[in-house]
Backbone as CSV, one residue per row, in Angstrom:
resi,resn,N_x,N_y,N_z,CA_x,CA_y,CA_z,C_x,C_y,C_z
1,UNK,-46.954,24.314,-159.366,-46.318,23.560,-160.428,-45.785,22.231,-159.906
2,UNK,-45.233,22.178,-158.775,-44.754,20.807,-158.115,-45.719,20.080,-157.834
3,UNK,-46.935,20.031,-157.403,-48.278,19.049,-157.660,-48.521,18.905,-159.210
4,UNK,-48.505,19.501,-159.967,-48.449,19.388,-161.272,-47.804,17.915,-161.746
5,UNK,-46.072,17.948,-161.524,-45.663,17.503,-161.658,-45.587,16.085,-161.059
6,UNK,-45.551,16.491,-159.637,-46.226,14.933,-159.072,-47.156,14.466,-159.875
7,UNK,-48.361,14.727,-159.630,-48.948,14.213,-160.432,-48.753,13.391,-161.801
8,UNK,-48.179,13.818,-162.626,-47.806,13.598,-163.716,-47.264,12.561,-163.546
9,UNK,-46.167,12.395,-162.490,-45.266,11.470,-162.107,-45.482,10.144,-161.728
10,UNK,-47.191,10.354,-160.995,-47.534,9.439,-160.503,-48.224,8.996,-161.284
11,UNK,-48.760,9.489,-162.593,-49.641,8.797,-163.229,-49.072,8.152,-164.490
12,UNK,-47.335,8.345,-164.709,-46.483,8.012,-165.432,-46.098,6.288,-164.663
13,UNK,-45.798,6.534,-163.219,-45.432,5.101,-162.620,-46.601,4.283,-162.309
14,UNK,-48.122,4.638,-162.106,-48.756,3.963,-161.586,-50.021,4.428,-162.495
15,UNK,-49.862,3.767,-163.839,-51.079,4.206,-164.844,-52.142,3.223,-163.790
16,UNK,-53.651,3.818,-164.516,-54.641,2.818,-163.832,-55.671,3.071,-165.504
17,UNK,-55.791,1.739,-165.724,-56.616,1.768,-167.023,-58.257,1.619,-166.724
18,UNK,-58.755,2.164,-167.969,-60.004,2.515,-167.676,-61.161,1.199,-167.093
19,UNK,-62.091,0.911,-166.346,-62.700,-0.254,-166.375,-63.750,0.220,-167.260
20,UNK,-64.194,-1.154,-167.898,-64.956,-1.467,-169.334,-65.948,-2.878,-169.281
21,UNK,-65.890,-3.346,-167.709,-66.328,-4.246,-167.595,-68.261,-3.968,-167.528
22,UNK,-69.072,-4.766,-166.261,-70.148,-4.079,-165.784,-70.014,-3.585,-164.495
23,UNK,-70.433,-2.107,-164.727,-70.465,-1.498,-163.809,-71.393,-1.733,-162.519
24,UNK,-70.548,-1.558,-161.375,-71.073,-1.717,-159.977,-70.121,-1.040,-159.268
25,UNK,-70.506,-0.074,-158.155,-69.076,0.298,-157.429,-68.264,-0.847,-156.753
26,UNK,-68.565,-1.802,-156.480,-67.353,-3.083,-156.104,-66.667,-3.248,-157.142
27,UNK,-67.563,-3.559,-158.237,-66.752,-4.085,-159.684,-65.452,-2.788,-159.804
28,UNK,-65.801,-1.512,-159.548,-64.971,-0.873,-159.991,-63.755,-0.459,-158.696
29,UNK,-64.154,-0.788,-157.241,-63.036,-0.372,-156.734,-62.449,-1.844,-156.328
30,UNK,-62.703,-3.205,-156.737,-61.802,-4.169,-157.032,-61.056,-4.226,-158.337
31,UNK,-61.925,-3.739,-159.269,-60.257,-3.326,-160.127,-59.243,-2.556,-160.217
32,UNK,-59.456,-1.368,-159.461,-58.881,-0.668,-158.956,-57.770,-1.340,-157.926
33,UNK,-57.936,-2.429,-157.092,-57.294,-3.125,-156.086,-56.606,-4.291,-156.931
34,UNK,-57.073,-4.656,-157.982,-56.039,-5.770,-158.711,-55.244,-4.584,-159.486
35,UNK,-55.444,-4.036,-160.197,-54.430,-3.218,-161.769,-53.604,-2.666,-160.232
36,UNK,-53.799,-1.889,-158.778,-52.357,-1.755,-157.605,-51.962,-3.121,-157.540
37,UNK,-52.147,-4.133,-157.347,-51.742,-5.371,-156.968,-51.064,-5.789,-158.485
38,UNK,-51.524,-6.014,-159.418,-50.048,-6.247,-160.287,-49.182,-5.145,-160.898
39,UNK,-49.740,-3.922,-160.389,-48.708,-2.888,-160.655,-47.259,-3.067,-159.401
40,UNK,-47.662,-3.734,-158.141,-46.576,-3.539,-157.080,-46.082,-4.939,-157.753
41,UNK,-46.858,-6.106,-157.631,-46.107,-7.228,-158.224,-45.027,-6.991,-159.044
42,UNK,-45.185,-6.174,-160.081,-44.058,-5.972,-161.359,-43.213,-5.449,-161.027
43,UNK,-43.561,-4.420,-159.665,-42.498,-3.769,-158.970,-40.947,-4.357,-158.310
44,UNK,-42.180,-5.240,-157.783,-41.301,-6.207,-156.591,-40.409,-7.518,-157.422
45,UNK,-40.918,-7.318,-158.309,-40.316,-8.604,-159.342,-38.852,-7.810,-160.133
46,UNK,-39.032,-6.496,-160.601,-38.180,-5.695,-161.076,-37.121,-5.747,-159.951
47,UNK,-37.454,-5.833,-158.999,-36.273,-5.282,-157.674,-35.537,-6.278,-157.419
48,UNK,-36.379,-7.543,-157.784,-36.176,-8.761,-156.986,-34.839,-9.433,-158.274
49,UNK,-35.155,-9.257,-159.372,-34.407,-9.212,-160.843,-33.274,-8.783,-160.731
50,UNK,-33.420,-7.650,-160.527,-32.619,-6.532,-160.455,-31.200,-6.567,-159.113
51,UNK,-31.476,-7.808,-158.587,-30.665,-8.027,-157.150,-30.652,-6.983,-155.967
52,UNK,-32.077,-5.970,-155.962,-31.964,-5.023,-155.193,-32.872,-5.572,-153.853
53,UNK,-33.757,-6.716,-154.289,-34.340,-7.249,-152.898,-33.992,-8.935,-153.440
54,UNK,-33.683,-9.231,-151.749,-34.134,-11.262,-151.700,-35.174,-11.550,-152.469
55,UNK,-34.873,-13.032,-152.931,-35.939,-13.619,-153.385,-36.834,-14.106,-152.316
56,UNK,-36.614,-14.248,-151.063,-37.781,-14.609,-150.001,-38.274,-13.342,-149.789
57,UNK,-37.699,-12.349,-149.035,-38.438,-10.972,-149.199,-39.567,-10.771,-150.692
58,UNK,-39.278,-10.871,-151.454,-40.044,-10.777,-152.292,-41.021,-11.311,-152.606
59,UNK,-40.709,-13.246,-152.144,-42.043,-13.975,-152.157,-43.005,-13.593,-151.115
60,UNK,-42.026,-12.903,-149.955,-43.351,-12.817,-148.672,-44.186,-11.689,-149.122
61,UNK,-43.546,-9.922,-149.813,-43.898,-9.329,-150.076,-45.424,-9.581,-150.659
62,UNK,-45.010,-10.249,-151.941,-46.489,-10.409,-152.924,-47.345,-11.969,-152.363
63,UNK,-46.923,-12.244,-150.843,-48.333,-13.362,-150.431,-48.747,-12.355,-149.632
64,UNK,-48.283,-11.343,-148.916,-48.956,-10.237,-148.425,-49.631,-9.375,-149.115
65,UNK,-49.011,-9.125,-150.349,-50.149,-8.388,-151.353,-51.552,-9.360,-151.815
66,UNK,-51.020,-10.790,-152.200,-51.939,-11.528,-152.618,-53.159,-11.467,-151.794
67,UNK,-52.797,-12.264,-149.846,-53.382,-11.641,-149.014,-54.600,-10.918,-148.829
68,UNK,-54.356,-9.449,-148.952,-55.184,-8.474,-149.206,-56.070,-8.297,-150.292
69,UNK,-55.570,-8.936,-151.576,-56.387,-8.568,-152.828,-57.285,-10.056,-152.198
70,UNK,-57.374,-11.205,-151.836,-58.152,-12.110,-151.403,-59.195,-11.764,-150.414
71,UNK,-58.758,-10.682,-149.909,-59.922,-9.843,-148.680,-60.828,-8.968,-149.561
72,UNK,-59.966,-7.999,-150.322,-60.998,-7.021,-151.224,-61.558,-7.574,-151.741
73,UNK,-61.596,-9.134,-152.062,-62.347,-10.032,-152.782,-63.485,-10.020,-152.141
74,UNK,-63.318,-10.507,-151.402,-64.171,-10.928,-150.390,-65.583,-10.153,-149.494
75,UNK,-64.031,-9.335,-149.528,-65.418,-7.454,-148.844,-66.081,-7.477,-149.815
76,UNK,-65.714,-7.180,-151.614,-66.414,-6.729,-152.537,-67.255,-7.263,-153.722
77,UNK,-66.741,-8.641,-153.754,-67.672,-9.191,-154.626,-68.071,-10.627,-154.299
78,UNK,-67.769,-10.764,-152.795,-68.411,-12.461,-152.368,-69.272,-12.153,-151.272
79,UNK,-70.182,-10.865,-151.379,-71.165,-10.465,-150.417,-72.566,-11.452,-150.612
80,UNK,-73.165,-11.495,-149.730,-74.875,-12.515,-149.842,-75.531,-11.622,-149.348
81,UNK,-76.595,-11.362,-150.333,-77.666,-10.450,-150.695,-78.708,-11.386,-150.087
82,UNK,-79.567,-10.546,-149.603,-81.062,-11.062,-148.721,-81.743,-11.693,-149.967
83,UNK,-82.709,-12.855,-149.817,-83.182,-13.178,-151.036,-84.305,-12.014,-151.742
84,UNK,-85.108,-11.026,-150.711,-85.937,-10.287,-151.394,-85.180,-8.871,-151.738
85,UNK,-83.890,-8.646,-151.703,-83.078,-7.474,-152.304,-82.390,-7.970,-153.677
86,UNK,-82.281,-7.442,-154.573,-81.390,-7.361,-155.956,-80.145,-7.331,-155.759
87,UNK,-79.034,-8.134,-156.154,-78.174,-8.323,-156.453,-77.330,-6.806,-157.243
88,UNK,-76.620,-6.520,-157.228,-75.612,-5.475,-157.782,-75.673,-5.890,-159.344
89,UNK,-75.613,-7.554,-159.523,-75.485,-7.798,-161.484,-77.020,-7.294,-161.818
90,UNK,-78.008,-7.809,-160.973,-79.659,-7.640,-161.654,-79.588,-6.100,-162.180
């Protein structure tokens, strides 16, 4: 019952909405990496509001998140395909 509930818990704080875009597994585990990236943003902004963190802590926080979502970019959808292989959109 306590995984149950986790669960529940976690999918109460950290919804992840469906993708509806075109499908490709990059397409789908970079949205997966932006909807975490402005789910912590809102986080860190709530805290930061809230007088529970600095406002520099907070800016460094989300250029370190930014950071990373600029890499998953990068790993996942700014790859170069051989000219005689298909592309992931074809």
């Amino acid at each position: 019952m306590s995984d149950n509930l986790e669960n529940s818990k976690d999918r109460f704080l950290y919804p992840i909405g469906r993708y509806r875009g075109e499908f490709t597994p990059e397409h789908l585990a970079f949205n997966a990496n932006l909807q975490e990236f402005a789910q912590r943003v809102s986080l860190i902004c709530g805290l930061e509001t809230g007088g529970k963190l600095p406002p520099g802590e907070a800016y460094k926080q989300i250029k370190q998140l930014w950071s990373d979502l600029k890499a998953s970019k990068k790993n996942l959808l700014d790859k170069i395909y051989p000219p005689d292989s298909p592309s992931p959109e074809e």
